[in-house]
Backbone as CSV, one residue per row, in Angstrom:
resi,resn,N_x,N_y,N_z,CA_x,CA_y,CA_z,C_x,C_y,C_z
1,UNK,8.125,3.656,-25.114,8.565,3.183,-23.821,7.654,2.042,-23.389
2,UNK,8.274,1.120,-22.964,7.357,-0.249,-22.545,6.743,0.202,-21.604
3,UNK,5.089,-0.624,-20.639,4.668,-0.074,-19.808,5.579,-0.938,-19.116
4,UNK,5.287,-0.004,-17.310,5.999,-1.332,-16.465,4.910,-1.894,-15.921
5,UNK,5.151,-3.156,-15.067,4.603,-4.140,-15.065,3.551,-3.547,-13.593
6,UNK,2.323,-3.877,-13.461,1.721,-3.308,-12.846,1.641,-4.380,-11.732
7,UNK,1.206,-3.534,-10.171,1.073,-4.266,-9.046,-0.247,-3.873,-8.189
8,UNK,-0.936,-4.861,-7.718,-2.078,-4.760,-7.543,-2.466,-4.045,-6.078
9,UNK,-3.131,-2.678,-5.351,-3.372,-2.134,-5.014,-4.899,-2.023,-4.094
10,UNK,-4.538,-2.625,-3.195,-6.139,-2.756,-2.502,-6.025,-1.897,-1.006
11,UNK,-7.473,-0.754,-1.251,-7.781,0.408,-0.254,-8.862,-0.309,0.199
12,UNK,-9.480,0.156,1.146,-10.438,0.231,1.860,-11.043,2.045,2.207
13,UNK,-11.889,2.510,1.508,-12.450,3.564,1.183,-13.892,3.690,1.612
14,UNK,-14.264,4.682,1.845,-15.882,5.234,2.266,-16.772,4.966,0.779
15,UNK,-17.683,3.911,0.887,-18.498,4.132,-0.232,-19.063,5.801,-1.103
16,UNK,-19.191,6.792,-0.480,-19.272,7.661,-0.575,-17.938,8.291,-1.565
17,UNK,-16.667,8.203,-1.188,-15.830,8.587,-1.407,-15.626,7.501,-3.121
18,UNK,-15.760,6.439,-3.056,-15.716,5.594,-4.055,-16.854,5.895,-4.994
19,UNK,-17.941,6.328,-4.846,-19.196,6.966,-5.882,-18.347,7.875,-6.649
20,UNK,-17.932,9.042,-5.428,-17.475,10.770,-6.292,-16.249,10.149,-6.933
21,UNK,-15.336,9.233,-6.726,-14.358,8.941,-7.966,-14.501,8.710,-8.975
22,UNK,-15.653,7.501,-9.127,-15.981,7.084,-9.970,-17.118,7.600,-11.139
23,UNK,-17.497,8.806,-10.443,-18.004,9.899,-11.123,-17.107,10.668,-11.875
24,UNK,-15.774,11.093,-11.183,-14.940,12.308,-11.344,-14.289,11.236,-12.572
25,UNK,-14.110,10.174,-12.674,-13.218,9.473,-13.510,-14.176,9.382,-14.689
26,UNK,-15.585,9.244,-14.867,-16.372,9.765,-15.983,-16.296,10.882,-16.642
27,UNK,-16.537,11.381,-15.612,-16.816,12.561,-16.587,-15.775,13.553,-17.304
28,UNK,-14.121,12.076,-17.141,-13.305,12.578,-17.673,-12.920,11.355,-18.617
29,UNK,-13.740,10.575,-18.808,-14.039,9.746,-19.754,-12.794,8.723,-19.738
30,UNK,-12.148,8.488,-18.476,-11.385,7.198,-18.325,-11.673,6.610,-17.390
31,UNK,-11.048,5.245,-17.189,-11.027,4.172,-16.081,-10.830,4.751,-14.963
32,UNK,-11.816,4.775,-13.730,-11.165,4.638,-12.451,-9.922,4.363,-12.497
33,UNK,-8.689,3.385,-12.750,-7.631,3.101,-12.442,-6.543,3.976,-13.398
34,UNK,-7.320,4.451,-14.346,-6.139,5.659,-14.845,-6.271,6.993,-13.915
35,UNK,-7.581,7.272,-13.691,-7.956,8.547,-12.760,-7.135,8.298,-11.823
36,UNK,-7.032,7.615,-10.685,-6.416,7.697,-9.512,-4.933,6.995,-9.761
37,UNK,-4.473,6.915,-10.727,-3.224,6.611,-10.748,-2.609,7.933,-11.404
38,UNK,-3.336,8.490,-12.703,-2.725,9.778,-12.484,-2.702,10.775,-11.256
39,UNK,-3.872,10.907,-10.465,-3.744,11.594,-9.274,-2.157,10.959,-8.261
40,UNK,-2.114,10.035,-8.085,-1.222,9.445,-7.533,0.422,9.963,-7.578
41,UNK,0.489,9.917,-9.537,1.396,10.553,-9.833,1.782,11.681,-9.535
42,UNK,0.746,12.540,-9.781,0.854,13.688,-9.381,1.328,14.257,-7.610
43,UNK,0.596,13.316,-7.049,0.967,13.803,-5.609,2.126,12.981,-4.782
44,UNK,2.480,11.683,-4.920,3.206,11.068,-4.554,5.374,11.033,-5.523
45,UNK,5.470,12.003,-4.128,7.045,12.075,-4.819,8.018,10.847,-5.400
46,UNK,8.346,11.387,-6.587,9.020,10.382,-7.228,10.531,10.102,-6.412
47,UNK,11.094,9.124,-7.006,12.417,8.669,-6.245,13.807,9.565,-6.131
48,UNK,13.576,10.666,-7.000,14.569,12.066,-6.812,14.277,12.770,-5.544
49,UNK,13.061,12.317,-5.158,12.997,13.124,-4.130,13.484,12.426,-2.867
50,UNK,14.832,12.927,-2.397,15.205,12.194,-0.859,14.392,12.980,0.281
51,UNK,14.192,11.246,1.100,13.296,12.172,2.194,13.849,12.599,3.247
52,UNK,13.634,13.609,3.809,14.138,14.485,4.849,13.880,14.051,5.959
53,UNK,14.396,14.646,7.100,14.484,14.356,8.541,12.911,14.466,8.987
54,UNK,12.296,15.874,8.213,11.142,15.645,8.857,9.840,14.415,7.934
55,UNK,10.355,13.723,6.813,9.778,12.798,6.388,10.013,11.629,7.708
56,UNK,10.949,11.515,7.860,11.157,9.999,8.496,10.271,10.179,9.934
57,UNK,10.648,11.887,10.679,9.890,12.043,12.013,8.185,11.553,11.288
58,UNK,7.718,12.261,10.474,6.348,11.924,10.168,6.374,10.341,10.328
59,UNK,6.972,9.743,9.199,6.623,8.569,9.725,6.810,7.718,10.742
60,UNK,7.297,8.168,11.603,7.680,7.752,13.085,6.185,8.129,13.669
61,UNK,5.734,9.412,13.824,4.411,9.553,13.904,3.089,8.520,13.490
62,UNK,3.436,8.477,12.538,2.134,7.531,12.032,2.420,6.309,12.621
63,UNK,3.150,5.160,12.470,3.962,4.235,13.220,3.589,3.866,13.990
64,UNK,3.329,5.181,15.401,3.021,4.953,16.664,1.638,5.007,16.714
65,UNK,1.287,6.186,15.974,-0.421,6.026,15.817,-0.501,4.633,15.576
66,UNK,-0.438,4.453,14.617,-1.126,2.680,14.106,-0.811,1.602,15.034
67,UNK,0.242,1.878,15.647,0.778,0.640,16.518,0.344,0.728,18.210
68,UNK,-0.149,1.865,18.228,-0.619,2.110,19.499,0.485,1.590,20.845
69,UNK,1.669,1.664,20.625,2.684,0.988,21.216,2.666,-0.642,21.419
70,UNK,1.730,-1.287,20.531,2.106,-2.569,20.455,3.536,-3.254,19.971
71,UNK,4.201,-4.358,20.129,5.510,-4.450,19.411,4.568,-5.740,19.198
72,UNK,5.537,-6.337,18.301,5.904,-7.609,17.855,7.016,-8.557,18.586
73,UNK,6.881,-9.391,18.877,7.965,-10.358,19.360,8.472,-11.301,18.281
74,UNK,7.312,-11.869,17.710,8.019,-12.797,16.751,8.277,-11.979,15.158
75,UNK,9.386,-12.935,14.744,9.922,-12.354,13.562,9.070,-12.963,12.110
76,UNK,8.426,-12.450,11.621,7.644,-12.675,10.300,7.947,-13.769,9.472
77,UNK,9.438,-14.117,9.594,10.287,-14.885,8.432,9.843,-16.241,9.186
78,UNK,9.924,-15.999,10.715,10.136,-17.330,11.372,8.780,-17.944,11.575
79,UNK,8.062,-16.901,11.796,6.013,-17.043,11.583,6.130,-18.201,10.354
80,UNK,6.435,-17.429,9.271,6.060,-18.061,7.599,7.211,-19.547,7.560
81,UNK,7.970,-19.516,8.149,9.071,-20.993,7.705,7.755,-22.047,9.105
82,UNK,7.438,-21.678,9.979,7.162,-22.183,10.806,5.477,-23.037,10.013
83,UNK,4.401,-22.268,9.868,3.524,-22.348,8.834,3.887,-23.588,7.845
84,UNK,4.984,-23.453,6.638,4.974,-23.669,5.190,5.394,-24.814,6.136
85,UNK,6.181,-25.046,7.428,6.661,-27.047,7.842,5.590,-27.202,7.996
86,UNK,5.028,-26.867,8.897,3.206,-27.682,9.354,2.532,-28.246,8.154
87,UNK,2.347,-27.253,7.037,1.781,-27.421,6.356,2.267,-28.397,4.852
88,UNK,3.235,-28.623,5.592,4.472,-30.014,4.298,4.233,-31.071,4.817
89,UNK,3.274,-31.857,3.743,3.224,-33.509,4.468,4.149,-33.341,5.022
90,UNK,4.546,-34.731,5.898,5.760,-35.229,6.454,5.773,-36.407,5.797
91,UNK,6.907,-37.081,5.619,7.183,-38.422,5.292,7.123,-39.954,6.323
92,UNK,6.503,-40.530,6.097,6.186,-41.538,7.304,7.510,-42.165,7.753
């Protein structure tokens, strides 16, 4: 089976917490990035799994945590088209 194509993954972790991985991934004599990608596998449901009513409430939960009821007004697409003109010479 071919591998698939890998995508790059950046945490922000407790140094502490990043030591004992990188211990636990020794002393099982692979890469950090196989260790926590098999863990990954293991805990993160694959795509058979449909998520339920109380998946989506959870993440409605978290959502609000993180967002602290901030919204957004502007739309992301129109942020980035707005940006990439500024940043296009113009033609004299």
């Amino acid at each position: 089976m071919a591998e698939q194509r890998r995508i790059r993954l950046i945490l922000d972790i407790a140094p502490d917490l990043r030591r004992r991985i990188k211990v636990a991934a020794a002393r099982r004599d692979v890469p950090v990035r196989t260790y926590v990608s098999s863990i990954l596998e293991r805990i993160v449901p694959g795509s058979e799994a449909p998520m339920t009513r109380d998946d989506v409430e959870q993440l409605r939960r978290v959502r609000a945590s993180v967002m602290g009821g901030r919204t957004f007004d502007d739309d992301s697409a129109d942020i980035l088209r707005e940006e990439r003109h500024r940043q296009t010479p113009q033609d004299p």
